[in-house]
N, C-alpha and C positions, 0 to 999 in steps of 0.2 A: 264607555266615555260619558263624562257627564257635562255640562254646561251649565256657567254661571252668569251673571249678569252684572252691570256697572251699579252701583251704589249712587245712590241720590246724589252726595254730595261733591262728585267729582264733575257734573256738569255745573251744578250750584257753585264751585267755587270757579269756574273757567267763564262767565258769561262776557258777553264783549262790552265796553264801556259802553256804545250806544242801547242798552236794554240795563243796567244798571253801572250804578258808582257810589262809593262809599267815601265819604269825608269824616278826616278824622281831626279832632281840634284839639291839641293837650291841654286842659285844664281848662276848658271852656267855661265849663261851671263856676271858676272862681270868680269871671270876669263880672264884674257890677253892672248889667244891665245889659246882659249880654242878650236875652230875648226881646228885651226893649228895643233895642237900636236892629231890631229884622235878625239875629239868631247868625244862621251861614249865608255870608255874602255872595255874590257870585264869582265875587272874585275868589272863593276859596272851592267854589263845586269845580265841575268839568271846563274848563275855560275851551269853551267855540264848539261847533259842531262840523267843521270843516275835515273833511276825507283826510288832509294832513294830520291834524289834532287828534283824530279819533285812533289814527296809524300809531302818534306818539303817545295816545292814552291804552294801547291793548297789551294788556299783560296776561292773557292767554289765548288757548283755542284747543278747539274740539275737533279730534282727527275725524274719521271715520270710523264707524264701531266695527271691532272684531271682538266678537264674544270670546272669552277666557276661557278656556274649558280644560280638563282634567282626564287622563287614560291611566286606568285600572288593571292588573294584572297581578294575581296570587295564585300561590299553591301552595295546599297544606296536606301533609301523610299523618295521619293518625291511629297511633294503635295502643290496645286496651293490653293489660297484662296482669298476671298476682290478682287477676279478681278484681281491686280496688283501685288499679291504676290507671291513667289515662294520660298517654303523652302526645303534645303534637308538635310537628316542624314545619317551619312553613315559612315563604319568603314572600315580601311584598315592594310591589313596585309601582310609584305614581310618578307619572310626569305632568306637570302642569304648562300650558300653551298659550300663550298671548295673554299672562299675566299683565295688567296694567303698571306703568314703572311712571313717577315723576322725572320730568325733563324740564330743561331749558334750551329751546329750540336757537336760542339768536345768541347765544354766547359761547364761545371758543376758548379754547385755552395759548397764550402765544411762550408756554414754558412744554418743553417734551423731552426726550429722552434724552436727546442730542441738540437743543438750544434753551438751558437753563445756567442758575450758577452752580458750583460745586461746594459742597458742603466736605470738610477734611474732619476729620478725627484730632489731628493735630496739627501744631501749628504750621503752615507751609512756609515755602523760601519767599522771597521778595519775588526772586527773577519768577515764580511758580505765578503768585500774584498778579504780577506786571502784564506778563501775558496772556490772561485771560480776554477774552473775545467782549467778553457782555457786561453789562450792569444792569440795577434793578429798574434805573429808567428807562436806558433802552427798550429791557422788556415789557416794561408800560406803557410804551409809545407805540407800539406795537397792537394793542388794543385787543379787548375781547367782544365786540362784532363781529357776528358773522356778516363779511360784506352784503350778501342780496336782501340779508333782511334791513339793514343799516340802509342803504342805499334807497329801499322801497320806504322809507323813516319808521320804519319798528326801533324804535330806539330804548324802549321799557323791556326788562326780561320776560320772554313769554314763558310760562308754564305752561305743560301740558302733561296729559298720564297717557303714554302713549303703550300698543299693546307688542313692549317690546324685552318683557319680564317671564322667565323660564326657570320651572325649579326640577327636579329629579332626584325620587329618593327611591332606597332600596334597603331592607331590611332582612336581614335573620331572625326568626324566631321559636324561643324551646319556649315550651309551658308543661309543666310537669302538674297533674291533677289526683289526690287522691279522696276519693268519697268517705263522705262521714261512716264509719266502722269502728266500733267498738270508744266511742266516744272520740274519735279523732279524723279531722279534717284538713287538708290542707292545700297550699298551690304555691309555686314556684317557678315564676317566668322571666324569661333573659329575652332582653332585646338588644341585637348591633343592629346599628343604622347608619347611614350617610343620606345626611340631606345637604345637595349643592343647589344655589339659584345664584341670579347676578341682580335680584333686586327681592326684598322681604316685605316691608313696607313704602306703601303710597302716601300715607301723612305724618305727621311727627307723632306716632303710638311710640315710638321706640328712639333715643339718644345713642344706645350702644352699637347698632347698626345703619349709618345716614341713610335717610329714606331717598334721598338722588347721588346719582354716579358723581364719580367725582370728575370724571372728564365726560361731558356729554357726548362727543364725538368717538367715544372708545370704550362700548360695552363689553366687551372682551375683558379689559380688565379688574368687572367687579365678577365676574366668573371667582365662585370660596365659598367655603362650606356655609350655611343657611345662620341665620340667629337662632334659628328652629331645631337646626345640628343638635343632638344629642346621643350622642356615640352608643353610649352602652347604656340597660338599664336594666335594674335585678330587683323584684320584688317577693316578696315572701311573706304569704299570710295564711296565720295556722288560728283552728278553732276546736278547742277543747274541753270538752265536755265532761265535765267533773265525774267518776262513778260514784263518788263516796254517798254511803247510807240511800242508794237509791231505791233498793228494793225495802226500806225497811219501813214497817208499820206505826213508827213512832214519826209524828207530824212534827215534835220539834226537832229531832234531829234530823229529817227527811228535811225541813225549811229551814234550818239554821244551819248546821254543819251540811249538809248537801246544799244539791240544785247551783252550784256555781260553773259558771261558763267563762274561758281567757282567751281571749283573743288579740296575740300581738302581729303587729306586720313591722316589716323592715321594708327600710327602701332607698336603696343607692341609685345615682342618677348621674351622668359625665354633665360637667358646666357647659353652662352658655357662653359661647364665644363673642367676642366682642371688636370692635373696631378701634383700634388705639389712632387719635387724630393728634392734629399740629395744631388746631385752634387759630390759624391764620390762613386767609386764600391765598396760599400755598404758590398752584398753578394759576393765580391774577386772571379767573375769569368770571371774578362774581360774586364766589358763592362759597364759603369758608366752609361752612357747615360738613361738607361730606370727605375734606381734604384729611389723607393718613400722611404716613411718617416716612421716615430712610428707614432700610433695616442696617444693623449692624448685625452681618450671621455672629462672630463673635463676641457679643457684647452679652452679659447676663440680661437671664428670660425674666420678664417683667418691668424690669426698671427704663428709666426713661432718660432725657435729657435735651434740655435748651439749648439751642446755640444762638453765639453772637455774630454781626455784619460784620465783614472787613472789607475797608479800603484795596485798591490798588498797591498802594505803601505800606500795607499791614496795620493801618491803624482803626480799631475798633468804631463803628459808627452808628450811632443810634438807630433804633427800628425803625426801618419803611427810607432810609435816605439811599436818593438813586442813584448815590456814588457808590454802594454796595454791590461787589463782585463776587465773593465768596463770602462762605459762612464756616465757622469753626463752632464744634462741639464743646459744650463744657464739660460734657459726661463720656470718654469715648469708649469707657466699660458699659453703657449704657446698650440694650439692645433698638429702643427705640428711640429715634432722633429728630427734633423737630425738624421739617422740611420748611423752610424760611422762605420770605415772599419770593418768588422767582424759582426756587429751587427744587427740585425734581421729585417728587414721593414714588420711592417702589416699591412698596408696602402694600397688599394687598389688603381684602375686606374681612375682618372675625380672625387674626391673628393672635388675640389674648384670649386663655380661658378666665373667668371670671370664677366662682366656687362650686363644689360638687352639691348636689343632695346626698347627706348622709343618715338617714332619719328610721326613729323608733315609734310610733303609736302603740297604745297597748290600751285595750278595753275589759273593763271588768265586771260581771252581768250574776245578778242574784237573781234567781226567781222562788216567788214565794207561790204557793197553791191553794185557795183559800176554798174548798170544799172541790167539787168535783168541776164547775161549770167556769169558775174566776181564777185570775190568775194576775199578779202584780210582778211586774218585773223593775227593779232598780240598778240602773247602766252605769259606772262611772268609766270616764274617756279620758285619756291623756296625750295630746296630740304634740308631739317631741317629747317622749316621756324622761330621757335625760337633759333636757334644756341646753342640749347640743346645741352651741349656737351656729347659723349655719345664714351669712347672708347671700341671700338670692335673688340676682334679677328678676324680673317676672312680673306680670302685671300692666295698670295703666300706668305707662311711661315710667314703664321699668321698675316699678314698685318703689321710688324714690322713699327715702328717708322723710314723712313728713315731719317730723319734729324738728331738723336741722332744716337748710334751704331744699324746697322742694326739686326743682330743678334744676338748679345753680350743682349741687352737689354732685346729680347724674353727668352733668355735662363735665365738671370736672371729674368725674373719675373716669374718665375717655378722652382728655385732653393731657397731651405729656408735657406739657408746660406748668401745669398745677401740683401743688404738695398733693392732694389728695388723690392724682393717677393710679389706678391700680389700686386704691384702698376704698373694700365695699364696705369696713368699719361704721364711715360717716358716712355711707351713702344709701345703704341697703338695711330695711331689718333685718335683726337675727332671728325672726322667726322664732320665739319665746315661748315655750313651755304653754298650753292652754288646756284646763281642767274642765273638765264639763259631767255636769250630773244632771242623768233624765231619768224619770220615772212612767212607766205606762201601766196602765190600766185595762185585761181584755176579758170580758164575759159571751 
């Protein structure tokens, strides 16, 4: 077992307004004499210091600490064979305990399984129409306070990173070894994995998996394979060391046609999965950010689709008006569906894979011998050696695209309301060909 500890900046972002508050002014700067006339008024800081005020200024809090900690368990069989071989098997297993997850403690969702609207594939009957129960006002009349906290006047969403985040992973593993002999070396290792959690990250590192539940009240549902999930993974790196002209007493062909060494690896990897969203608060409790989709089991994998409001009478009605009853598909070949304000998402968390690793490196190493004591060696590297393009999430914040919109791009390739859902084209590099030449020096 091992134990971790909280990170600085999870208490630094939880502090209560009475010990700090931040004022934000848009465009302060342009105002003409804005430090002349006293800079922030008071009327724009904390307004009062009354037990009420300070109730309706807390937007977070700090539970109790339960350290996070980690349990360990491996076994590995290893046996040598042929002299130069060495293979091992081995399985491994972590479970991770009172991970920290981001919440919002005072907000509820008042859409669920059995009181939301119905989203159709196609168009419905009137009479289907007529008699539905709900609208989208209703359902926002309804409210997403949690009463005790609302009642006590917490009326601002509190944050908290509560220690209520679990992962468990478990792995196979071959690794095939054989030692350098007769100028050849190599190794060849496979890994299957499953990694499950119901929270990955605690602050926006990542767009492809929401860093909070999409219903606070119902952690069970972000229960699906990790952002971290990487199924299978197969590497293979071979180093070969040239015979030619090695025994010979001629220096220029011993250093010019001999002394070269090749070293390529290959390396396949399964994608990182991803959370396909609706890009609207969905379930109307806040907080848009973490809300997925409908699934359509029969709808083609990958593609997405909008849907429009309907009236009672079947007539189409602008987004967000709360005469809205149902919603109709405009894609109903689509697998994924937008869940429209009110409307029910049963769509679980990392549903899409995003692209594989499919990649070559190849190293190529001269060594020259300049009398008995010095020795120069010149490397050339080629890191994607066919300029396989291959874009890959990974990274800060997902390794966005910075040439295109930094952020805007990753967000849209995660929301199915956007052309560019599902395309890492404009979002992602392709990881481009990189050449590199070193020379070393050793006496």
């Amino acid at each position: 077992m091992a134990y971790d500890v909280f990170f600085d900046n999870v208490g630094l972002l939880s502090v209560p307004p009475q010990f700090s508050n931040t004022v934000d002014l848009t465009n302060a700067n342009q105002n003409q004499g804005f430090l002349a006339n006293g800079g922030i008024s008071p009327a724009f800081a904390l307004a009062g210091n009354t037990p009420a005020q300070l109730r309706a200024a807390t937007s977070a809090y700090i539970p109790d600490q339960k350290l996070p900690y980690s349990i360990n368990y491996n076994l590995t069989v290893e046996h040598v064979f042929a002299k130069d071989y060495t293979l091992d098997v081995g399985y491994i297993g972590t479970k991770g305990v009172h991970l920290i997850s981001q919440q919002q403690l005072n907000r509820q969702s008042p859409v669920t399984a059995t009181q939301n609207l119905p989203t159709f594939l196609f168009t419905p009957s009137a009479a289907t129409l007529a008699a539905l129960p709900l609208s989208l006002g209703q359902l926002r009349a309804i409210g997403d306070q949690v009463p005790a906290y609302a009642n006590a006047g917490f009326t601002a969403p509190i944050t908290s990173f509560t220690p209520q985040g679990y992962s468990d992973y478990n792995a196979l593993t071959v690794n095939l070894k054989k030692r350098l002999a007769k100028g050849l070396q190599y190794q060849a290792a496979y890994t299957w994995s499953h990694l499950i959690d119901n929270s990955t990250a605690e602050v926006a590192s990542t767009f492809l998996t929401p860093r909070r539940a999409e219903n606070f009240f119902d952690l069970s549902a972000e229960k699906a394979s990790s952002a971290l999930d990487r199924r299978q993974r197969f590497t293979l790196s071979l180093l070969y060391d040239a015979p030619w002209f090695k025994g010979s007493n001629n220096w220029m062909l011993k250093n010019l046609a001999g002394n070269w060494e090749i070293a390529p690896i290959y390396t396949y990897e399964s994608p990182e999965l991803f959370t396909p969203q609706s890009g609207v608060d969905s379930n109307l409790n806040g907080d848009s950010a973490p809300d997925r989709t409908i699934i359509n089991p029969a709808g083609a994998s990958g593609a997405a689709s909008t849907v429009v409001g309907l009236s009672s009478t079947g007539a189409v009605l602008p987004n967000g008006s709360a005469n809205t009853v149902a919603y109709l598909a405009q894609n109903p070949n689509a697998r994924y569906i937008q869940a429209g304000l009110g409307a029910f998402a049963n769509a679980g968390r990392n549903t899409q894979a995003s692209r594989p690793i499919d990649n070559i490196d190849f190293s190529l190493i001269k060594h020259f011998a300049v009398r008995e004591r010095f020795k120069i060696d010149l490397t050339g590297q080629a890191f994607n050696l066919f300029n396989h393009a291959q874009f890959l999430p990974g990274g800060s914040i997902d390794n966005a695209n910075t040439t295109n919109n930094f952020l805007g791009n990753t967000q849209a390739y995660v929301t199915v309301s956007n052309p560019l859902f599902n395309n890492p084209t404009n979002t992602f590099s392709s990881n481009p060909r990189v050449l590199q030449v070193t020379a070393k020096f050793a006496w």
